[in-house]
N, C-alpha and C positions, 0 to 999 in steps of 0.2 A: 820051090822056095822063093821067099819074092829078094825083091834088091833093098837093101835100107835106101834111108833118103832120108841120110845127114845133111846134107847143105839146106833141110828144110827144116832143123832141130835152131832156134834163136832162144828161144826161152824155156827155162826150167818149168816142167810139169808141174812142181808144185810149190815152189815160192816163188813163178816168175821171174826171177833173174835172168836179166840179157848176156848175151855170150862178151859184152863189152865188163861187165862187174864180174865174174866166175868161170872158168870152164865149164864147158857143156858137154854131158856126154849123151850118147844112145845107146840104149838099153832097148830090146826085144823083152817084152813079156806077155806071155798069152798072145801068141801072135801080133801084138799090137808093138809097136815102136813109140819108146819116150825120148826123153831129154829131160834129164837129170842133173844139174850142176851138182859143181864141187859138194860144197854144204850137204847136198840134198841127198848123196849116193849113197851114204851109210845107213840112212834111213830105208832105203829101197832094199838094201844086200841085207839088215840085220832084221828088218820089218819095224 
């Protein structure tokens, strides 16, 4: 299993948002590691 590698999540996947305007989170999907802000998360969880 590999290590995340948040301290390299600044901007939201999908509207860009810097971690200075929204919280940023990470998200593992399909092996692949996002960042996701605030806004963005419900759209990821609910599709």
């Amino acid at each position: 299993m590999s290590e995340c590698n948040c301290s390299a999540c600044t901007n939201c996947k999908f509207c860009n948002a810097s971690e200075d305007e929204r919280p940023i989170f990470t998200a593992k999907f399909k092996g692949e590691d996002l960042c996701v802000c605030a806004k963005c998360l419900p759209s990821l969880i609910h599709g």
